[in-house]
N, C-alpha and C positions, 0 to 999 in steps of 0.2 A: 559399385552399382551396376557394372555392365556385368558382372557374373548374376547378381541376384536377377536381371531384367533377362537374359538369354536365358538363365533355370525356368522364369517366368513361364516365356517362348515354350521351350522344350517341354516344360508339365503341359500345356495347354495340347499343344502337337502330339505328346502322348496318352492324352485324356482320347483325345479322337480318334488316334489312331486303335486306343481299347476300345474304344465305344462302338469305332465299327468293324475290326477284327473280331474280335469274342463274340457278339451275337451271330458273326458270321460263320464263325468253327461251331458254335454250340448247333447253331441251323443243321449246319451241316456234317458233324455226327448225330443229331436224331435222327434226317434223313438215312441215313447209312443205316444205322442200328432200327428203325422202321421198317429199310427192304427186307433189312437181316431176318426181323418176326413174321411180315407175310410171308416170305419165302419159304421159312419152319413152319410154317404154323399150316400152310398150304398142303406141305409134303405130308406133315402131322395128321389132317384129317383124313388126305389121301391112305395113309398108311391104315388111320382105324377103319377103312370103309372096307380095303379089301382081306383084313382081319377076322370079319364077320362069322365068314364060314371055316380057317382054321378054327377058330374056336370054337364052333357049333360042334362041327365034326371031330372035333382032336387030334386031326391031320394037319399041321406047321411043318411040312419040309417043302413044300414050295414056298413059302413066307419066307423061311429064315432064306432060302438063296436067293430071294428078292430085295430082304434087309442087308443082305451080305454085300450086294452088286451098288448096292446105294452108298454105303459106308464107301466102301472100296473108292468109286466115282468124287464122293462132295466129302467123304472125311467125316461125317456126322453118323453117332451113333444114335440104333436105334431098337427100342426094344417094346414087345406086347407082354401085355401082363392080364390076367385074368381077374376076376371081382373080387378074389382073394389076393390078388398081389401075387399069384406064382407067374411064374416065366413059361412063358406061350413060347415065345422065339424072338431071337435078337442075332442083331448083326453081327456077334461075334461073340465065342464060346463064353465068353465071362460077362456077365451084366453090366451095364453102368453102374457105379455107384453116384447115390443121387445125396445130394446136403439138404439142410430141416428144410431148405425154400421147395428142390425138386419135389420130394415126398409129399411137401404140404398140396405142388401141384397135382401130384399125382390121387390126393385124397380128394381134391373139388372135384377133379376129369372124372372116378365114380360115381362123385354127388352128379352127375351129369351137369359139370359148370365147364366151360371154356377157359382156357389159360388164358389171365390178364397180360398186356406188354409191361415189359422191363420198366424201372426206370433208367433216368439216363445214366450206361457205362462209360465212367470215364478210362484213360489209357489204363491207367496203375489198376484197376477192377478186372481181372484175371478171370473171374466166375464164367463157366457156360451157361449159354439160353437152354432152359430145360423147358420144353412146352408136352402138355400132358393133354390127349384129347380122347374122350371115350367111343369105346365100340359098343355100337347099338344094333341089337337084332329085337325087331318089332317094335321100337322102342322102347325096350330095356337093357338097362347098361350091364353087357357081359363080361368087359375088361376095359383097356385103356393102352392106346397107344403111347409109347414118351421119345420124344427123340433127343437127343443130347447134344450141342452143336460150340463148338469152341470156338472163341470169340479173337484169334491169334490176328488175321486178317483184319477184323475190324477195329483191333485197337492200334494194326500200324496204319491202318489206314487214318485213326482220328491222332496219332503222333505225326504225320506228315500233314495234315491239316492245319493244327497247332503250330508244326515247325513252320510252314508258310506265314502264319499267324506272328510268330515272335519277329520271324526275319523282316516281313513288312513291316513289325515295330521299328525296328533296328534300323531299318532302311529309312523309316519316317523322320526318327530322330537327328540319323546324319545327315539327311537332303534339310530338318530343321535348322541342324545348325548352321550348314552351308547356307542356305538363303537367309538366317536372322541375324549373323556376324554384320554382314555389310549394315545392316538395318539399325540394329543397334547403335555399332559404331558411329552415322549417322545423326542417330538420337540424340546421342551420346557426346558428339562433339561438343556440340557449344557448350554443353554442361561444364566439361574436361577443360573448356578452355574459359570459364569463366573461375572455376577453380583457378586454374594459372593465372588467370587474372586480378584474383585477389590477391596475392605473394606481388603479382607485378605492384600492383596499386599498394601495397605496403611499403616496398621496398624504393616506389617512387613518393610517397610521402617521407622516410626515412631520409630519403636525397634530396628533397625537395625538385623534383623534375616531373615531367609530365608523364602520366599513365598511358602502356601503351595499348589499342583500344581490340576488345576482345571479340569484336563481332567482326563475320568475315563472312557471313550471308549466306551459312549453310546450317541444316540442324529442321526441325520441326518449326512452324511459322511464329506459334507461341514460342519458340526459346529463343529465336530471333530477335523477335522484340521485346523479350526480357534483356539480350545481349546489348543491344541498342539502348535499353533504359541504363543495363549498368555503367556502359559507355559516358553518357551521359552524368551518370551521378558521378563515378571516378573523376572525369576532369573535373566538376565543378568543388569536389572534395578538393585535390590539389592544388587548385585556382586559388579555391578560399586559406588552403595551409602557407601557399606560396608567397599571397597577398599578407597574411599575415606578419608572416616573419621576414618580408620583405619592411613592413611597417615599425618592425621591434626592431629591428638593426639601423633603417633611418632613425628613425626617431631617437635612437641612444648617440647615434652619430653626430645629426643635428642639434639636437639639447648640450653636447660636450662645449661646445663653444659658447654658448652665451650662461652654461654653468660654472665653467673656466673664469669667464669676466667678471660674471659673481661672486667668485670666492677672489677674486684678485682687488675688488670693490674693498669686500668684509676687510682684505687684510691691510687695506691702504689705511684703514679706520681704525688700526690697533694705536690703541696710546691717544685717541684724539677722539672718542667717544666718554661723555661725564658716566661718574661712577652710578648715577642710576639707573643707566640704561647698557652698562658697562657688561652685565649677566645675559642681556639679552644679544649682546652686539657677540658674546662667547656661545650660543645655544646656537646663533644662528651660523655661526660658521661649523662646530658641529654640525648640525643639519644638512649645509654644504657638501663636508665631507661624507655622509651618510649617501646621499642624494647622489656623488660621483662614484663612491661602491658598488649602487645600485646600478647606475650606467653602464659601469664597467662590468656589472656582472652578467647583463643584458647583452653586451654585445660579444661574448663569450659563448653566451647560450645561442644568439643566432651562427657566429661562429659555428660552433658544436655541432648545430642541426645541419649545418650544408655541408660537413664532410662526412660523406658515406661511402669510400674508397679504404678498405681492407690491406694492411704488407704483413708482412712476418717481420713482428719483431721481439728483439735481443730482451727478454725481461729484466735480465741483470743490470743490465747498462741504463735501464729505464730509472726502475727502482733507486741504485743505489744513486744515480745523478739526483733525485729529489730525494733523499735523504742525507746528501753532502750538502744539498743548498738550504735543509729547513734545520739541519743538529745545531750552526751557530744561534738563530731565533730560540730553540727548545733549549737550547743551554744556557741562554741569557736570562730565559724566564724558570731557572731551575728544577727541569723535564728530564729525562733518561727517554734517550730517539737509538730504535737500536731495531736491528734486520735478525729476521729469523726465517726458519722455512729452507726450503729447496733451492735451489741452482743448478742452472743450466737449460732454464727453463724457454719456450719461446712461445709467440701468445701473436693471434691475427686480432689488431685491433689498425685503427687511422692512423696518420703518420702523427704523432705529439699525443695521441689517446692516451696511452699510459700513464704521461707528467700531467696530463690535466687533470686525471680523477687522482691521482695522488696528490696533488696541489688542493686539489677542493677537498678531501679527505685529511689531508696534515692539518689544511688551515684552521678547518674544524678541531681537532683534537691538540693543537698547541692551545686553541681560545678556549676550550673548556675544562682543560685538565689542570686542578690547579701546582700550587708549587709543589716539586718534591715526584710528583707522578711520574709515570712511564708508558710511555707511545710505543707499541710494539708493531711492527710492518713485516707481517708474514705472506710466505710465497708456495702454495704448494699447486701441484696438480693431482685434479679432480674427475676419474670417470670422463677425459678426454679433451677436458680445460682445464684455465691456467686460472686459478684463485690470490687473488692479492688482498688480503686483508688488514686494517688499519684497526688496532684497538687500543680505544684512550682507559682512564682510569679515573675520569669523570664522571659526573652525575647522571648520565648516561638520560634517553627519555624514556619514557610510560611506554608500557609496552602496546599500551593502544594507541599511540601516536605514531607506530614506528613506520604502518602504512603511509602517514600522510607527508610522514618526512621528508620525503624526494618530492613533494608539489613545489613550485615556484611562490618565492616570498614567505612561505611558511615558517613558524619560529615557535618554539616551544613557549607555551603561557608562561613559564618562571624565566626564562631566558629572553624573551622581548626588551628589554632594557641594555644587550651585550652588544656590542656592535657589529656588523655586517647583512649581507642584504638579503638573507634568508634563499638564496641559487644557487651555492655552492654544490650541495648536493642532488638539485637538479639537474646541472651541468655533467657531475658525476654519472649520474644514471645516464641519459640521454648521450653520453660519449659510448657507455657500457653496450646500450639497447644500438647504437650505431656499428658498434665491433660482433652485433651479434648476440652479444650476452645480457649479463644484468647484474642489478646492485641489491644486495641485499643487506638489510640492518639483522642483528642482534644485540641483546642483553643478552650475556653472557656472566656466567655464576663468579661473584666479586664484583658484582657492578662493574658500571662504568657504560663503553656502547662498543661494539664491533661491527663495523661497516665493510664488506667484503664484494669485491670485483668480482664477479665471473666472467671471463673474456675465452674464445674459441683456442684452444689449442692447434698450434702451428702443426703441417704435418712435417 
C-alpha cells in the first residue's frame, strides 16, 4: 500500500510538473521560432525593395555583393529570381535549392501573396524557413526575393529549453519523493500497525492472553480513532474468549465431584435395585460414564487452548511412545497398529502436542475399525512440515461431513449410538492450529478415513 500511495504522490507531482513545464517550453519555442520569422521576413522585404532596379535595369553586381556580405555576416542564404524563376543574383555562386514547400512559396510571392509563418518546429524538424517575398515596380510583380535560413540555432536552443523542462521533471519527482516518504510513512503507520495487530490479536486469542493494544497516537485523525476502536474490540474479543474458556474448564472441574458422587450412588445400588427398574438403574449409569468422557474431554480442550508455547520436538520418540501404549488395546481388539513413513523427523509443536492428537486420533480409529483391520501411522515431511497421519480401515465419514468433523460434540448421524463425547478431534485440531498447523481429514481410495497432522517443521 505504501508503494501504490507514493506512485499516487509521484503521478500527481508529475501531472503538474507537465502541465506547467510543457506549456512553458511550447511558449517558449513559438516565441523563438516567431523572432526567427520577423527577423527573415524583415530582411526578406528589405532584400525585394532594393531588387527593384537590378532588375529593371539588368545590372545585379551590386546586389549579389550585398547578398554575398549578408550570407557571409547571419549565414542565411539569399537569392532574387525574376517573374520567370531565372536567377537575378544570390549570395553565393550556386542557388539554394528550395523543397515542394519553398517553391510552392516562391509561386504565391509572384501571385503577389506574402509568406505565411511556419508551423511549430520542433527539435528533430531539420527543414529551413524559406520565406519568399516579391519585387514590385509600379506595382507590378517583377521577380521575388527568397531567402533561405537554417534552423541549427533554433532547434538547440528549443533542445536546452526541453532539457530544462525534463530536468525540472526530474528534480520535481525527487524533491516528491523526499517530502512524501515521511508523509506516507505517517499515513501509513497506524495502518502497519493495526495490520500487526491483527497477528498480535490472533495469537493472543490462541494463548488466551491479552491483546497488545495498537494505537500509539500517531497516524491521520481518522486512523487514530479507527486504532482506538480496534483497541477496543480486541480486548473485549479476548475478555469474552477468555471468560469463556475460563467457564468450560471450571465448570468440567466443578461438575467432576458431584458427578463422581453420582456414579459412586448408581454403584452402591448394584444388586439392590428390583428387576423392573433394574435396566434403568444400568442406562443410568451408562449415562454417567458418557457424562465423565464428556468432562474429561472438556477439560482437555481447555487444557489445549491455554498452551500456546512452541519446542522442537523429537517426532520419533513421540509417535512411537503412543504406538507402544495403544498396539496392546489394538491387539486385543484384533487391529494390525503399525508405523510407516520417515524418520529422523523433528516438528515445533507444545510440549505433549504430539501424544495428544495422536491419542485423539488412535482412539478414534481403534473405536471404528472393526475386527481384523489395520491402523497405519505415517510420518513424512511436506514442503517444510512435519505430516503425521493416522489411517483407519473403517467406515470412514461422507465426504460432506468431513468439514464438520473437528466441531465440538459432533458425531456422524450412523455413529451417534458408539460411545465417546464427540472432542476428540477437536482437541486434535486446536493442539495442531496452536503448533501452527492444521488437521486435515481424508477419504482415501479403499475406504475407511485418514486424518493427517500438519505441524511446522523444526529447523
Amino acid at each position: 500500500m505504501r508503494s501504490r500511495l507514493l506512485v499516487t504522490v509521484l503521478v500527481l507531482m508529475g501531472l503538474l510538473a507537465v502541465g506547467l513545464g510543457v506549456p512553458l517550453a511550447l511558449a517558449d519555442t513559438r516565441s523563438a521560432q516567431q523572432e526567427l520569422f520577423t527577423d527573415r521576413l524583415t530582411d526578406t522585404i528589405f532584400f525585394a525593395s532594393i531588387a527593384q532596379r537590378p532588375i529593371t535595369e539588368a545590372d545585379a553586381s551590386g546586389l549579389a555583393a550585398e547578398l554575398a556580405r549578408y550570407q557571409e555576416v547571419y549565414g542565411v542564404q539569399v537569392a532574387v529570381l525574376d517573374r520567370s524563376q531565372q536567377l537575378v543574383a544570390a549570395s553565393e555562386p550556386v542557388p539554394p535549392v528550395l523543397d515542394a514547400d519553398g517553391q510552392e512559396r516562391v509561386r504565391l510571392a509572384l501571385a503577389n501573396r506574402r509568406s505565411e509563418p511556419y508551423p511549430l518546429l520542433m527539435p528533430w524538424d531539420d527543414r529551413p524557413v524559406v520565406l519568399a517575398e516579391p519585387v514590385l515596380v509600379d506595382g507590378e510583380v517583377r521577380g521575388v526575393a527568397v531567402t533561405v535560413s537554417p534552423t541549427d540555432a533554433l532547434r538547440v536552443q528549443e533542445v536546452r529549453v526541453w532539457s530544462i523542462v525534463l530536468g525540472a521533471f526530474l528534480l520535481a519527482l525527487a524533491v516528491g519523493t523526499v517530502v512524501a516518504l515521511p508523509v506516507v510513512r505517517w499515513i501509513l503507520r497506524p495502518v502497519r500497525r493495526l495490520d500487526e495487530g491483527t497477528h498480535r490479536v490472533a495469537g493472543a486469542v490462541l494463548a488466551g492472553g491479552p491483546a497488545e493494544p495498537v494505537s500509539d497516537g500517531s497516524g491521520p485523525p481518522e486512523l487514530r480513532r479507527l486504532s482506538a476502536s480496534f483497541d477496543e474490540m480486541a480486548e473485549t474479543v479476548t475478555q469474552a474468549l477468555a471468560a469463556q474458556r475460563a467457564f468450560v474448564a471450571d465448570a468440567s472441574h466443578q461438575l467432576r465431584n458431584p458427578l463422581t458422587a453420582l456414579r459412586l450412588r448408581l454403584s452402591n445400588l448394584d444388586g439392590h435395585v428390583a428387576r423392573p427398574a433394574a435396566e434403568d438403574h444400568v442406562a443410568a449409569l451408562e449415562e454417567a460414564e458418557r457424562l465423565s468422557a464428556v468432562l474429561d474431554g472438556l477439560l482437555a480442550l481447555a487444557r489445549a487452548e491455554r498452551v500456546a508455547v512452541t519446542e522442537t520436538v523429537d517426532v520419533d520418540t513421540a509417535v512411537d511412545d503412543r504406538i507402544d501404549a495403544w498396539r496392546p488395546l489394538a491387539e486385543h481388539t484384533g487391529l494390525t497398529l503399525r508405523r510407516i513413513g520417515s524418520r529422523g523427523l523433528a516438528a515445533r509443536a507444545p510440549a505433549g502436542g504430539i501424544e495428544t492428537v495422536l491419542d485423539a486420533l488412535l482412539d478414534n480409529a481403534v473405536k471404528f475399525t472393526p475386527h481384523g483391520g489395520t491402523i497405519d501411522v505415517a510420518v513424512c515431511a511436506v514442503d517444510g512440515a512435519v505430516e503425521i497421519g493416522v489411517r483407519d480401515t473403517g467406515p470412514g465419514i461422507a465426504p460432506e461431513d468431513l468439514d464438520r468433523a473437528t466441531d465440538r460434540f459432533w458425531r456422524a448421524p450412523d455413529q451417534s449410538n458408539v460411545d465417546g463425547s464427540g472432542l476428540g478431534l477437536a482437541i486434535a485440531a486446536r493442539t495442531a492450529e496452536l503448533a501452527g498447523g492444521a488437521l486435515r481429514l481424508e477419504t482415501p481410495p479403499g475406504g475407511g478415513l485418514r486424518v493427517i497432522a500438519r505441524l511446522p517443521a523444526a529447523e
